[in-house]
NUBA-457976 format. One record per residue: x, y, z of N, C-alpha, C, CB in turn; residue number from 1; residue in three letters. Coordinates in steps of 0.2 Angstrom, whole numbers. Each point is the difference from the previous one (the first is absolute). Glycine has a CB too. Layout:
BEGIN
+-------+-------+-------+-------+-------+-------+-------+-------+-------+-------+-------+-------+-----+--------+
!   n_x !   n_y !   n_z !  ca_x !  ca_y !  ca_z !   c_x !   c_y !   c_z !  cb_x !  cb_y !  cb_z ! num ! residu !
+-------+-------+-------+-------+-------+-------+-------+-------+-------+-------+-------+-------+-----+--------+
!     X !     Y !     Z !     X !     Y !     Z !     X !     Y !     Z !     X !     Y !     Z ! NUM !    ALA !
...
+-------+-------+-------+-------+-------+-------+-------+-------+-------+-------+-------+-------+-----+--------+
//
This chain:
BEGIN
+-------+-------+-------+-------+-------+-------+-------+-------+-------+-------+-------+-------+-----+--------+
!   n_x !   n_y !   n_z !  ca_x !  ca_y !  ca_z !   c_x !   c_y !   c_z !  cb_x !  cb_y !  cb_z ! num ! residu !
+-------+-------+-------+-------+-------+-------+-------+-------+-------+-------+-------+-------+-----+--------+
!     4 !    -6 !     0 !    -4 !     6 !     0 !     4 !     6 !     0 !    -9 !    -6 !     6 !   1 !    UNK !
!     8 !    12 !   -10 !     3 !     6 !     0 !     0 !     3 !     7 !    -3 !     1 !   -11 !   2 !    UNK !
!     6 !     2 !    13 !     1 !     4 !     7 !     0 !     6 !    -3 !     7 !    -7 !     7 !   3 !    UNK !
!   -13 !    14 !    -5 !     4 !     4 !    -1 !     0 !     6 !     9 !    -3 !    -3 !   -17 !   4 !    UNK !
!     9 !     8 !    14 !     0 !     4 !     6 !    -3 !     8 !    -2 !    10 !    -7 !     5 !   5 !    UNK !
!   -10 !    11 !     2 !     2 !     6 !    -2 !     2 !     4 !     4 !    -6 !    -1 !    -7 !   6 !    UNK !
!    11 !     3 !     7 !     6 !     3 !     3 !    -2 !     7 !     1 !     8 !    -8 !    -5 !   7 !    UNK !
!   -11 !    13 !    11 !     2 !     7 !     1 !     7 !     3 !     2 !   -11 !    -1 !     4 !   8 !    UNK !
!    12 !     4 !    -5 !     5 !     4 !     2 !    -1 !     8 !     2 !     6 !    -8 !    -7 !   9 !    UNK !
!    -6 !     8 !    14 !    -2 !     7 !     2 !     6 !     5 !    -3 !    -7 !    -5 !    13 !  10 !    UNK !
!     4 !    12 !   -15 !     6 !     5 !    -2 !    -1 !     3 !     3 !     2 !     0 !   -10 !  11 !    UNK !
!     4 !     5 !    13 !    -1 !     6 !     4 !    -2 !     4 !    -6 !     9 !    -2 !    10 !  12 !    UNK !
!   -15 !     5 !   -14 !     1 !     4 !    -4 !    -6 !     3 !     1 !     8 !    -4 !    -6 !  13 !    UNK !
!    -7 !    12 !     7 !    -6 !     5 !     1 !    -4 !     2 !    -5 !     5 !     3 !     9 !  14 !    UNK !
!    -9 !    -5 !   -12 !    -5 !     5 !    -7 !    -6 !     1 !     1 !     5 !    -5 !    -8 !  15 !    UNK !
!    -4 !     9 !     8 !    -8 !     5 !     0 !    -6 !     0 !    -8 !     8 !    10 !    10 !  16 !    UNK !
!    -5 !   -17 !   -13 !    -6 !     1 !    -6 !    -4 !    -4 !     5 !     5 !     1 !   -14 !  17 !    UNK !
!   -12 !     2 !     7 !    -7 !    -2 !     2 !     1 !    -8 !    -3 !    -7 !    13 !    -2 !  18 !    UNK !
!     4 !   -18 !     6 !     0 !    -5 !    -1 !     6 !    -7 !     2 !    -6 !     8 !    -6 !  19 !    UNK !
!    12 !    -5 !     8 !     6 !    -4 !     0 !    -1 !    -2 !     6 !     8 !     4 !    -7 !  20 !    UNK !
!   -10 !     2 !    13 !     0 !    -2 !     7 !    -7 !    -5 !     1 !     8 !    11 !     3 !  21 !    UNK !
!   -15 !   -13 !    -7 !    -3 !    -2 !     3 !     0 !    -8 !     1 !    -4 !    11 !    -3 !  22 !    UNK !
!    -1 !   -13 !     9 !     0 !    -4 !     4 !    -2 !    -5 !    -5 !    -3 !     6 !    11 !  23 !    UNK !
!    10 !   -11 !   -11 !    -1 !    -9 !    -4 !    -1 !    -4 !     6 !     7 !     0 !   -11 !  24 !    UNK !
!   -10 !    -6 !     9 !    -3 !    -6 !     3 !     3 !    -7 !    -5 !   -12 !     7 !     6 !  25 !    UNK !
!    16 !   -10 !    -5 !     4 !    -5 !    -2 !    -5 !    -5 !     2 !    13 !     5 !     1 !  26 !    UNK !
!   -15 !   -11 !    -5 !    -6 !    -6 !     7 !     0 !    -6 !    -8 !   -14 !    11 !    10 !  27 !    UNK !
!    12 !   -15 !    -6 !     3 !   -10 !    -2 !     7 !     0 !    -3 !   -12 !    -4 !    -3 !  28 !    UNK !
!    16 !     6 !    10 !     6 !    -1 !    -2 !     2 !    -3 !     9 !     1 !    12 !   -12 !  29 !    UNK !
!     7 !   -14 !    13 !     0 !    -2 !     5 !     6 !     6 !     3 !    -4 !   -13 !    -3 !  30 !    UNK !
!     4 !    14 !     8 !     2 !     4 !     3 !     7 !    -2 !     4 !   -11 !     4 !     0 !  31 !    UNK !
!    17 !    -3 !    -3 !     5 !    -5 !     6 !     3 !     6 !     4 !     5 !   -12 !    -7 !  32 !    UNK !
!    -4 !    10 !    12 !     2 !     4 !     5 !     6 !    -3 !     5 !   -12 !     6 !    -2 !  33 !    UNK !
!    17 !    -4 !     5 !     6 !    -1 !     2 !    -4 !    -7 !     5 !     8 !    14 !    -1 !  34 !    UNK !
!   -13 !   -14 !     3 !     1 !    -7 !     6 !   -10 !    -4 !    -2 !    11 !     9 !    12 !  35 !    UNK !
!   -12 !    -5 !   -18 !    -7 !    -4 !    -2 !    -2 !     0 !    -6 !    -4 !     2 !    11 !  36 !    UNK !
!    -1 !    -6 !   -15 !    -3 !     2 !    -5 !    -8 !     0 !    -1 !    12 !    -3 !    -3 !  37 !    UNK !
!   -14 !    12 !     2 !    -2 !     0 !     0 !    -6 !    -2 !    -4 !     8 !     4 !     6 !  38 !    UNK !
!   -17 !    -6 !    -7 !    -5 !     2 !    -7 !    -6 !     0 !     3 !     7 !    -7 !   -11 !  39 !    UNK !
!   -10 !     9 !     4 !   -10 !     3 !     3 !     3 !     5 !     2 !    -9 !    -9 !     5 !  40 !    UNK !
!    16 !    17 !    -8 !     1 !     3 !     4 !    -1 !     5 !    -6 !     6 !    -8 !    11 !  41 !    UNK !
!    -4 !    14 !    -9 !     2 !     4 !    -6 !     7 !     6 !     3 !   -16 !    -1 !    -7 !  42 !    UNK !
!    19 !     1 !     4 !     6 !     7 !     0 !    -3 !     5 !    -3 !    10 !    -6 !    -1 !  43 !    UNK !
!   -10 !    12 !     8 !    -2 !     4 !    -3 !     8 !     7 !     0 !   -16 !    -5 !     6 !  44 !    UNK !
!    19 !     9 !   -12 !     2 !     4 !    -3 !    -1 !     5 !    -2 !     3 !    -6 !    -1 !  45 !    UNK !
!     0 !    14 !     1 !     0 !     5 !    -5 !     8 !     0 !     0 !   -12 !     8 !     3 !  46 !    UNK !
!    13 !    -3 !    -2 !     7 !    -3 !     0 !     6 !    -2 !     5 !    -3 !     6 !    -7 !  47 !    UNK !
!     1 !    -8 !    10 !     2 !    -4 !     6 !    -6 !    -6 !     1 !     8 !    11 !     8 !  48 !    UNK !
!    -5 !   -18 !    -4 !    -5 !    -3 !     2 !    -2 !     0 !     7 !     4 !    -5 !    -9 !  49 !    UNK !
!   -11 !     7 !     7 !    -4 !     5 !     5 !    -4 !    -5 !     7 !    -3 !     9 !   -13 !  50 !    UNK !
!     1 !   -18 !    10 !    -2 !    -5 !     5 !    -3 !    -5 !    -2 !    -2 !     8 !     6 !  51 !    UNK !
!     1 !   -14 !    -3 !    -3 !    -6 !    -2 !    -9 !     0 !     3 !    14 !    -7 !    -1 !  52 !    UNK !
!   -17 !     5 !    -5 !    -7 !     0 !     4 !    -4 !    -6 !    -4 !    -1 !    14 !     4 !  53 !    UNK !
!    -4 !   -14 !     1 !    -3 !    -7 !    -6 !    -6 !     2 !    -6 !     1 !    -8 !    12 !  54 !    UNK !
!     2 !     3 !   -15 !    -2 !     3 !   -10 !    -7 !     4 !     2 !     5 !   -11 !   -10 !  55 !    UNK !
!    -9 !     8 !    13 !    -9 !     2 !     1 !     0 !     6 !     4 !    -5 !   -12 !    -1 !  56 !    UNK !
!    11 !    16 !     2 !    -2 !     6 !     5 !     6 !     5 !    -3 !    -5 !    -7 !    13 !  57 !    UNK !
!     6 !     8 !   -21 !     3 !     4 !    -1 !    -5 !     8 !     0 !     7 !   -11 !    -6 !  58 !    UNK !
!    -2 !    17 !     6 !    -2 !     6 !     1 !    -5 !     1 !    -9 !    13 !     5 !    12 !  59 !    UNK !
!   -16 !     2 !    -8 !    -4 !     1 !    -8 !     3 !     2 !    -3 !    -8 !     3 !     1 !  60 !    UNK !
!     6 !    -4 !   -10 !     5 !     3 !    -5 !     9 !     0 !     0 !   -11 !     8 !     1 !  61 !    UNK !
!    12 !   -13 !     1 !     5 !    -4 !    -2 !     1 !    -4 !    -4 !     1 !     2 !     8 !  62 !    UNK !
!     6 !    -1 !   -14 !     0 !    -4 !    -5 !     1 !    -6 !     2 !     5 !     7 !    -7 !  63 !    UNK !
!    -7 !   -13 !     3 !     2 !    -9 !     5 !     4 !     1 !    -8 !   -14 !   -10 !    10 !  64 !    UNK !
!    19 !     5 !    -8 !     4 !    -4 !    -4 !    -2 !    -6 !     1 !     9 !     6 !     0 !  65 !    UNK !
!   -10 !   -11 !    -5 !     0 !    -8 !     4 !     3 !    -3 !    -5 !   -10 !    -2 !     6 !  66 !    UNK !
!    17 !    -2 !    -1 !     6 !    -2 !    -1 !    -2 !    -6 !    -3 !     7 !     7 !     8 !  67 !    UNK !
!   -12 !   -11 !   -10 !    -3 !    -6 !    -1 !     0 !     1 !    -6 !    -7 !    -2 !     9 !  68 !    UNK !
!     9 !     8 !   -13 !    -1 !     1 !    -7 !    -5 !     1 !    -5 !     7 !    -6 !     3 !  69 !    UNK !
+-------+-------+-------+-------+-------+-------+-------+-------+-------+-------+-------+-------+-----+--------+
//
């Protein structure tokens, strides 16, 4: 079976366009983290990564990504 990932990389970078800073939701993806892995979950980013919550309690008007393809 194919595996696939997706890799954030937090930037330190500040931009004030319209659009770049808003709120994504990453969801059917797995989450690894230094001592667990996480799913049923979503990563929430603008430009830093902002928190993990569960897919069915994302904020309003947030883009979803689903890493499921």
């Amino acid at each position: 079976m194919k595996k696939k990932a997706i890799v954030l990389i937090a930037q330190n970078t500040r931009n004030n366009n319209a659009g770049e800073n808003k709120m994504k939701a990453i969801v059917n993806g797995k989450i690894i983290l230094k001592d667990r892995i996480v799913e049923g979950s979503a990563l929430l980013y603008s430009n830093v990564i902002e928190g993990i919550v569960p897919a069915d309690k994302l904020p309003e008007g947030v883009e979803v990504i689903d890493a499921k393809g």
